[in-house]
N, C-alpha and C positions, 0 to 999 in steps of 0.2 A: 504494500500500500504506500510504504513512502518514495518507494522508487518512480510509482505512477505520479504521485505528487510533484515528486524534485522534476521529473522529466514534464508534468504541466504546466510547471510554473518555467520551467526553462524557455519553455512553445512561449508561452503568452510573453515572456521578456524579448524572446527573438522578434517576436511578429512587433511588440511596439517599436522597437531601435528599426525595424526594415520600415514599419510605416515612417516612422521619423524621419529615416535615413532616404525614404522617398520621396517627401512632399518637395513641392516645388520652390522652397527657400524657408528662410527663419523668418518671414511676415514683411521683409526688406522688399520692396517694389523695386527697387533697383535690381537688387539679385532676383528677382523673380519676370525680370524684363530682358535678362540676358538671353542672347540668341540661342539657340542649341543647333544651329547651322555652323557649318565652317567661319572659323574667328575671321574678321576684317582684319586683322594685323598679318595672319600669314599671306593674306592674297594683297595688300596692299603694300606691307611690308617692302618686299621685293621689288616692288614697282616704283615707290617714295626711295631705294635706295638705289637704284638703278639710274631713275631721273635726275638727281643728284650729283652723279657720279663724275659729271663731264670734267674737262681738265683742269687743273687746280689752278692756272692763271684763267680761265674764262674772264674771270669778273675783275680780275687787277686795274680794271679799265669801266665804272660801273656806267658809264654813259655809253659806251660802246655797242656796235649792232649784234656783236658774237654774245655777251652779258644780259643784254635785251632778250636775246633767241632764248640761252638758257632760262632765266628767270621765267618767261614764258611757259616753257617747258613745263617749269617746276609745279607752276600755276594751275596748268592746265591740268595737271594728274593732281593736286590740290582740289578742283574742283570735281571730277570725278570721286574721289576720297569723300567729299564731303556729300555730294549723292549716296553715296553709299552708307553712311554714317548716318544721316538721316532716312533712308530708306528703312536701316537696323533700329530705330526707335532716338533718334538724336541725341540730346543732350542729357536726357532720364537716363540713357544707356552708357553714353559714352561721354560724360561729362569734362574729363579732360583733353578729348578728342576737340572737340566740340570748340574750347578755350582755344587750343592752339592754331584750328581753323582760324578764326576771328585773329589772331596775331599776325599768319601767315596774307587772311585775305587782304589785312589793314595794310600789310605793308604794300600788298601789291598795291593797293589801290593808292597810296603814300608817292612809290615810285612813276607811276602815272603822273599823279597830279604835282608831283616836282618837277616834273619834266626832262628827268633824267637823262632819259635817252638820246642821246645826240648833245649832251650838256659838254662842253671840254672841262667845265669846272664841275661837273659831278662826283668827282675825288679827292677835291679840295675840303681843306678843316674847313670845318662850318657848316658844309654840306649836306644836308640829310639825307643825300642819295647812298652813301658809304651803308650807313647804317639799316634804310630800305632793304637794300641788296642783301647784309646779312642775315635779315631775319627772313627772306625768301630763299635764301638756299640754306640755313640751316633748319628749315619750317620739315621737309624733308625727314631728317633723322628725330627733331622731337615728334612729329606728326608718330613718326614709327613707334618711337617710346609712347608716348599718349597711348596711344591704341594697344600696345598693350599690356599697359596698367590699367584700362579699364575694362579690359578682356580677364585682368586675374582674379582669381578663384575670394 
């Protein structure tokens, strides 16, 4: 009799920890908002470090048409990223995704409206095109980290 007992009560402990162990988060709508499709950081990952990648003087020249192209580049896979980020439930999901978007977009839109491009003093101190340029190619590797740290468990 007390065997059948230890081994009932053993059933009913197992069955609540697998119920526990199953529900769909600890009441955290964040955690319970995460995808359970393939993470955005492995498929964008690669893609943000790829774009990135070009050659380490590209930009030595931020008003130049080759820095323009890259930055461009950078951008454009910035804004697919951000499709996709919002498609996955946006900023409820991906909140520091989300942050570094808004950094990367600002600057573009920054290097735009300085008029960088074609500036011969766009690398001169003072200039805020130096600084545009950096946060659009390093937007890239933190975009990667962002994603995922709000990918982790």
């Amino acid at each position: 009799m007390r065997r059948t007992t230890t081994a009932a009560t053993a059933t009913a402990v197992l069955i609540a920890l697998l119920t526990v162990g199953c529900s769909s988060g600890d009441g955290d709508p964040k955690a319970d908002a995460k995808p359970t499709t393939a993470k955005l950081s492995t498929k964008w990952g690669p893609k943000l470090d790829t774009v990135t990648a070009g050659e380490k003087a590209v930009c030595n020249q931020v008003g130049d048409q080759a820095c323009a192209e890259h930055l461009t580049d950078i951008a454009l896979v910035v804004g697919e990223v951000e499709r996709a980020v919002n498609e996955a439930g946006g900023s409820a999901v991906y909140p520091r995704t989300m942050a570094e978007l808004g950094k990367v977009n600002s600057a573009v839109e920054a290097y735009t409206d300085h008029e960088c491009l074609g500036d011969e003093n766009a690398g001169i101190e003072g200039s805020p095109c130096p600084d545009d340029a950096q946060t659009i190619l390093t937007g890239g590797k933190t975009l990667t980290l962002a994603l995922q740290a709000d990918e982790a468990p």
